[in-house]
C-alpha positions as semicolon CSV with decimal commas, in nm:
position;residue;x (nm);y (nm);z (nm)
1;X;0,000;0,000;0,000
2;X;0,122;0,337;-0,107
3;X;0,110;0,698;0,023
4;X;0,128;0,973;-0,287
5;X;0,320;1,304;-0,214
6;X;0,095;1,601;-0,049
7;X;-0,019;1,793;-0,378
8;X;-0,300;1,800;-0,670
9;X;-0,124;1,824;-0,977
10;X;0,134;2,084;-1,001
11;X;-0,045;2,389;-0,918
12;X;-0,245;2,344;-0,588
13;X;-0,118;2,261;-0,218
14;X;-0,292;2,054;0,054
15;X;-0,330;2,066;0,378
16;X;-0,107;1,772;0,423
17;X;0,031;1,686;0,811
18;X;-0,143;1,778;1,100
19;X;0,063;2,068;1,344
20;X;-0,013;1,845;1,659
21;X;0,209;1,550;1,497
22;X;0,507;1,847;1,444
23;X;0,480;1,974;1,816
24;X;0,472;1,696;1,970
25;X;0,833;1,542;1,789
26;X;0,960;1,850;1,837
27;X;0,936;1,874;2,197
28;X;1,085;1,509;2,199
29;X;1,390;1,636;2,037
30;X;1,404;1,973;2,207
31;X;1,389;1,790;2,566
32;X;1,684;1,579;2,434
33;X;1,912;1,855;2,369
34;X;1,819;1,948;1,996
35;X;1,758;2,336;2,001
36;X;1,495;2,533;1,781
37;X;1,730;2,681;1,600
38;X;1,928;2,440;1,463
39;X;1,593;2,220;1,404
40;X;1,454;2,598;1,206
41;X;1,775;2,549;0,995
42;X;1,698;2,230;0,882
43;X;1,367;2,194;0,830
44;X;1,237;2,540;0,722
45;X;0,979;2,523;0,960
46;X;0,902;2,823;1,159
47;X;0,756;2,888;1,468
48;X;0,420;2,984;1,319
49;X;0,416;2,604;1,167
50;X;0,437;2,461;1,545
51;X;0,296;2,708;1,747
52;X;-0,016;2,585;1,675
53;X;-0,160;2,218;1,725
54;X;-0,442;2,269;1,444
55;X;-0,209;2,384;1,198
56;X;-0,114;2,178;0,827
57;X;0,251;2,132;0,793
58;X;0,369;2,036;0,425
59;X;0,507;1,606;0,415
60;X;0,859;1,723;0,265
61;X;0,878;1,988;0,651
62;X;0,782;1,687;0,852
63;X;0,998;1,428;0,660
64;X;1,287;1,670;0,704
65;X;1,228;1,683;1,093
66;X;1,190;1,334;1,126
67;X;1,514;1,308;0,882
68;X;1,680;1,495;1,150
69;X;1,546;1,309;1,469
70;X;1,657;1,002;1,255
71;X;1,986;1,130;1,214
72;X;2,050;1,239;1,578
73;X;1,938;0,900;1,755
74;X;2,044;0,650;1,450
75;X;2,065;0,389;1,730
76;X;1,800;0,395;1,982
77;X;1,408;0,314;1,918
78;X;1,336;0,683;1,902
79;X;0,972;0,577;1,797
80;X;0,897;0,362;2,042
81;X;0,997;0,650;2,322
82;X;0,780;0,897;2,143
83;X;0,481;0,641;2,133
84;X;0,556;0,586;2,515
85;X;0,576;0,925;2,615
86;X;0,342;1,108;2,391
87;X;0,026;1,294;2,492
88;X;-0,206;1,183;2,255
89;X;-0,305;1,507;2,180
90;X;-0,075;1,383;1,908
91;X;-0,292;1,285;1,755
92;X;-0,575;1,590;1,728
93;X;-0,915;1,512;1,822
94;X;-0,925;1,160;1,714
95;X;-0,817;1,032;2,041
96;X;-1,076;1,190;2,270
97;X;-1,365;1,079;1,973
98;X;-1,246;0,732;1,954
99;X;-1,262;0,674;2,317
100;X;-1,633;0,730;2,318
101;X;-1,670;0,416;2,037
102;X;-1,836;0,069;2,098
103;X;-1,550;-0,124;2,103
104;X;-1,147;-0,212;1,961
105;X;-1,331;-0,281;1,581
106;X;-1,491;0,027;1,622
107;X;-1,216;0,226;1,724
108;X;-1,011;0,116;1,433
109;X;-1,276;0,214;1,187
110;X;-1,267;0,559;1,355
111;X;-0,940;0,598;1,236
112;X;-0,962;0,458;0,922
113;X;-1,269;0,718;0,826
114;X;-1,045;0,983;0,980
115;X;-0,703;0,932;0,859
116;X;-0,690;1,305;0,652
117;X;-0,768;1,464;0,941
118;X;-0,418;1,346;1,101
119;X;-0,236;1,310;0,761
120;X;-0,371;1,419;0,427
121;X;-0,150;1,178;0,220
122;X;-0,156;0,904;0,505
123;X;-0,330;0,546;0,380
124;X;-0,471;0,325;0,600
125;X;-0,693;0,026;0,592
126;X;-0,799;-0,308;0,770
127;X;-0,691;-0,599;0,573
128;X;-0,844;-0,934;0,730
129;X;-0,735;-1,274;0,663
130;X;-0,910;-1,586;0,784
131;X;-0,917;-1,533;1,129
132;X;-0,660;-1,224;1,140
133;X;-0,731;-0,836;1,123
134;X;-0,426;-0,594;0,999
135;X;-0,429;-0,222;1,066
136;X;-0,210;-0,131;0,774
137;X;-0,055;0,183;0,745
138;X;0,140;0,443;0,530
139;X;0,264;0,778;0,488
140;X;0,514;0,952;0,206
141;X;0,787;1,046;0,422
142;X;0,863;0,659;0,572
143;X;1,121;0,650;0,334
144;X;1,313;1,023;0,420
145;X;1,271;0,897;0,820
146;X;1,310;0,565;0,787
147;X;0,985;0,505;0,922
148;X;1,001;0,661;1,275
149;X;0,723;0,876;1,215
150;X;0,498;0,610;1,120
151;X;0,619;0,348;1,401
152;X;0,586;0,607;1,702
153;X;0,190;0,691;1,567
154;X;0,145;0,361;1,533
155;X;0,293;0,248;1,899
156;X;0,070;0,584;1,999
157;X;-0,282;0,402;1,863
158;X;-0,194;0,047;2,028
159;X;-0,127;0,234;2,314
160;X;-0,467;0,437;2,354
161;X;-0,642;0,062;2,249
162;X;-0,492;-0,075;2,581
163;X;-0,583;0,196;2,727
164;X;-0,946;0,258;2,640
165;X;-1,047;-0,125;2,745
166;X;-1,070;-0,273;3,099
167;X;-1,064;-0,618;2,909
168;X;-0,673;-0,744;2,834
169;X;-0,602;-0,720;2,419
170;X;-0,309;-0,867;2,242
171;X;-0,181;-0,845;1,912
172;X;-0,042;-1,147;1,683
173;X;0,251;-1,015;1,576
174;X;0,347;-0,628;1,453
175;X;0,505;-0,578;1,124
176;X;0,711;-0,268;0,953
177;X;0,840;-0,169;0,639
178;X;1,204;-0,019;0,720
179;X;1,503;-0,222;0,836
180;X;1,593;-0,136;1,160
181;X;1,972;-0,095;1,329
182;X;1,828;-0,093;1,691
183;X;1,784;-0,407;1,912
184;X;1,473;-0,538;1,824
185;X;1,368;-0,596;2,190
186;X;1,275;-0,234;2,207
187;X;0,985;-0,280;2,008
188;X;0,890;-0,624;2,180
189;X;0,883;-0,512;2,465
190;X;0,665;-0,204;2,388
191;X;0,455;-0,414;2,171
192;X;0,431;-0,707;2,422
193;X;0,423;-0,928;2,082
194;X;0,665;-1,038;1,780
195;X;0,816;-0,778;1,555
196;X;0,969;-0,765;1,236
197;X;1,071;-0,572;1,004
198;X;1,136;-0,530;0,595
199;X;0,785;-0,708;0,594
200;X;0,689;-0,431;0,305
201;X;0,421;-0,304;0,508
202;X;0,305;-0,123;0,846
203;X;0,091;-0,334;1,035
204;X;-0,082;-0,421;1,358
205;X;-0,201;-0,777;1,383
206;X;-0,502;-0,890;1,589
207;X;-0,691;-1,181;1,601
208;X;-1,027;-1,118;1,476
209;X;-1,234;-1,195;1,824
210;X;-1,002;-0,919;1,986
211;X;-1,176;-0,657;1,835
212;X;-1,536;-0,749;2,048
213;X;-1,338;-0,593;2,346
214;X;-1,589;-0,320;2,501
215;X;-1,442;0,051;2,475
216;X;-1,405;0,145;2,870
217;X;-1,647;0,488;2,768
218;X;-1,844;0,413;2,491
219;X;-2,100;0,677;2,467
220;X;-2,341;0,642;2,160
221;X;-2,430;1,006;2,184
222;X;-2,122;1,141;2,222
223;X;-2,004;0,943;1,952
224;X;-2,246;1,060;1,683
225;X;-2,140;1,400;1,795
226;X;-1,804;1,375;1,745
227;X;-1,860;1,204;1,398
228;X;-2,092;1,470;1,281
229;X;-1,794;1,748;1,385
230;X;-1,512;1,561;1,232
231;X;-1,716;1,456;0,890
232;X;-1,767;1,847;0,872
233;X;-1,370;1,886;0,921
234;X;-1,322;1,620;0,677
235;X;-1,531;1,824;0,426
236;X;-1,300;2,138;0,497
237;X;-1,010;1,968;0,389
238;X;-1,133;1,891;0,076
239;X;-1,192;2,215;-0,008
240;X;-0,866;2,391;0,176
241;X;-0,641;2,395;-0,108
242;X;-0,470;2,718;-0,227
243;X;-0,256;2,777;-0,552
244;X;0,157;2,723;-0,457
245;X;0,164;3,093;-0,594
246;X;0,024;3,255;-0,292
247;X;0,231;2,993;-0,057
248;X;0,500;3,283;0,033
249;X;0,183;3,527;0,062
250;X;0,008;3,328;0,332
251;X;0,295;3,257;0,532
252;X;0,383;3,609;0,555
253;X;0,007;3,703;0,652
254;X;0,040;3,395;0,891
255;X;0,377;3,539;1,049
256;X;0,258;3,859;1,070
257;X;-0,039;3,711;1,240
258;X;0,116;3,604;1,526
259;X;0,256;3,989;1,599
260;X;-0,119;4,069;1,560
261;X;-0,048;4,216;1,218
262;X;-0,340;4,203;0,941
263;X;-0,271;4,488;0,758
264;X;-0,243;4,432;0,362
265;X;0,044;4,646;0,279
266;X;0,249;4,442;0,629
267;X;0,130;4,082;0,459
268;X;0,293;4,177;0,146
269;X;0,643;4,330;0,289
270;X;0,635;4,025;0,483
271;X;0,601;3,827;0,144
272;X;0,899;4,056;-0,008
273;X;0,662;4,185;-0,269
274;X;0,444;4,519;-0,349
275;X;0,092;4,599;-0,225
276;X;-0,012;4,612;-0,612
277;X;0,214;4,273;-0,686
278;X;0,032;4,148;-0,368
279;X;-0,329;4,217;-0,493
280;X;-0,270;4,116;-0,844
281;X;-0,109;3,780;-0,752
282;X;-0,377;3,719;-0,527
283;X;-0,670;3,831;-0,804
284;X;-0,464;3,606;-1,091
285;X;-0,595;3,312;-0,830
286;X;-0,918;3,384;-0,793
287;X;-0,946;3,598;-0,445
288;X;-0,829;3,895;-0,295
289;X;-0,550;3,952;-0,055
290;X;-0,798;4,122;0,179
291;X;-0,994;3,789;0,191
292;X;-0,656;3,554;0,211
293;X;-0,586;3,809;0,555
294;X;-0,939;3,713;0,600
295;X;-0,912;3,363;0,619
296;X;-0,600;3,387;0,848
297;X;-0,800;3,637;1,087
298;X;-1,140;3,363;1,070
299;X;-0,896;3,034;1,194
300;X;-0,723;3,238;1,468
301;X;-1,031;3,385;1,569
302;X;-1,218;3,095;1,611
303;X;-0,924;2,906;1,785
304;X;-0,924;3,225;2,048
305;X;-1,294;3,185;2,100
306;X;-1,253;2,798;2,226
307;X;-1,044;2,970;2,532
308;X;-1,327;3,061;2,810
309;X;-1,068;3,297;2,966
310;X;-1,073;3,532;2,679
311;X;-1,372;3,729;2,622
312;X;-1,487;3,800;2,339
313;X;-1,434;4,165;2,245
314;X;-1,016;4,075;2,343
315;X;-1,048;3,764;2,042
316;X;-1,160;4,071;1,839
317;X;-0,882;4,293;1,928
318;X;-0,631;4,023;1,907
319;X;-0,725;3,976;1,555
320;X;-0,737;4,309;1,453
321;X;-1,046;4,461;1,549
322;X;-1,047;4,770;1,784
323;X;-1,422;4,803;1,759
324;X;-1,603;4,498;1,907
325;X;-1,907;4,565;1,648
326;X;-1,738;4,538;1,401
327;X;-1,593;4,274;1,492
328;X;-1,905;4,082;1,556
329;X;-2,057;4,219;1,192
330;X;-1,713;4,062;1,018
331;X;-1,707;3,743;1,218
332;X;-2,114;3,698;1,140
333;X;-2,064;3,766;0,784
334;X;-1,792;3,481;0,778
335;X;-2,005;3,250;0,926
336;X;-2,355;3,322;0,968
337;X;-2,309;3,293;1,343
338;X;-2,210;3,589;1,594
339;X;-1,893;3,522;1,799
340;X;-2,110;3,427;2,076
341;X;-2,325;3,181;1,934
342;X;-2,065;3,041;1,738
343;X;-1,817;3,026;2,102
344;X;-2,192;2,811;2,250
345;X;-2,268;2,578;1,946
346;X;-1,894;2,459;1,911
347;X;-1,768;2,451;2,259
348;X;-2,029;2,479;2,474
349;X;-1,980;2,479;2,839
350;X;-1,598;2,423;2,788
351;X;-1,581;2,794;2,659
């Protein structure tokens, strides 16, 4: 099974890797001893790519990272310490929505449906054979970090399975694609089963009456909710795809973003180009650069709005509002919904 590389044709960009999978490997390798700085060098990622957990970081950033992590550790199960040690906020939402699923079966299916939310290039599936069920999985960069990023996720899912059950699971065997140089009984021993590797795929292997196991909180309601939210977030990343033209443009509005900064004529200094250059590259696409700023201003404003410590007329100043009405008129006009009611339909009493 086969991952494709993170674009549509050669003119548009996805939203390919989610931020949360990005923060959390850098803090690994920032509390062993790798600094920001030298990581920044590297990778070309910024601190507006990993300052947020929500946040879309391109496959050839994250393959570089994990490149570098690779290259720092080449002989310890760096993987299996990230899938030990991770929060599994890791792994966005998907954690906290799986929990509330019938049982193991359904849990995997929850992250089958959902894999584009975590990765957009990522493939997985459940192959099952006779009696055995295989959660096989793959991503573009296992090749550029020989396969760490893949293996740690993968240890991170097993993990919240074990977890999310008061009834004991076990898996057959696990299998990966990458030759390893590291003792194998790292992985054993985290997996509790046999390991191999150079098997051509990713897979966890479970015998097929494993999956009945009850999920610890299965919540039927709770579960339909969190489907109906994350098939609408599915549906957004179909449609969040932007030409590779205005790529330097919306990092610099992003940048600037994070100084508070969503003034046209900043966004395209920050891009090294003209206001006019700015507008006409942005009206060649199909927009405006006043409605790319837009779009920056919407995300950040709604991610303020899920904090219950900041009111609402400081998420409008934060984004660039000094008038709280009109703040409320643009945020309405966005989405139909005033910053209020949108703050009570999404989060409800958490905000």
């Amino acid at each position: 099974m086969d991952a494709e590389k993170g674009t549509i044709n050669a003119n548009f960009v996805k939203p390919e890797t989610l931020g949360s999978i990005v923060t959390t490997m850098l803090d690994f390798a920032v509390s062993h001893g790798m600094s920001l700085t030298a990581i920044a060098q590297v990778t070309d990622l910024s601190a507006v790519d990993y300052a947020r957990l929500d946040s879309r970081i391109s496959d050839d950033a994250v393959g570089n990272l994990m490149s570098v992590i690779a290259k720092q550790w080449p002989d310890t199960a760096i993987s299996m310490e990230i899938a030990r040690s991770a929060p599994f906020t890791m792994l966005g939402g998907l954690a906290q929505g799986a929990q509330f699923a019938h049982d193991i079966e359904a849990m995997l299916g929850w992250f089958l449906t959902n894999q584009t939310i975590i990765a957009d290039q990522s493939a997985v599936q459940l192959e099952q054979v006779e009696s055995e069920v295989a959660m096989v999985v793959a991503h573009p960069c296992e090749s550029q970090d020989q396969g760490i990023l893949l293996e740690a996720a993968t240890g991170l899912i097993w993990r919240l399975l074990q977890e999310s059950t008061d009834v004991e699971i076990s898996l057959l065997r696990v299998e990966f694609a990458i030759a390893k140089p590291v003792p194998i009984e790292a992985y054993e021993s985290f997996f509790q089963a046999p390991v191999s590797f150079q098997s051509g795929r990713n897979a966890l292997v479970f015998s097929r009456e494993s999956l009945s196991a009850p999920a610890r909180d299965a919540n039927p309601q709770m579960f339909r909710f969190v489907e109906r939210h994350f098939a609408e977030l599915r549906q957004q990343l179909k449609s969040d795809r932007y030409p590779i033209a205005l790529a330097e443009l919306r990092r610099g509005i992003m940048e600037n973003a994070t100084q508070g900064e969503y003034g046209a004529a900043a966004a395209a200094a920050k891009a090294n180009i003209s206001l006019r250059t700015a507008q006409r590259l942005a009206k060649q696409h199909g927009t405006s650069l006043n409605a790319l700023i837009d779009e920056i201003r919407l995300a950040n404003a709604k991610s303020f709005l899920g904090d219950p410590e900041i009111d609402i007329t400081t998420v409008g100043e934060i984004v660039g509002y000094t008038d709280a009405r009109a703040f409320r008129r643009a945020f309405k006009r966005w989405t139909g919904r005033s910053p209020k009611e949108y703050r009570k339909q999404t989060w409800g009493d958490k905000a």
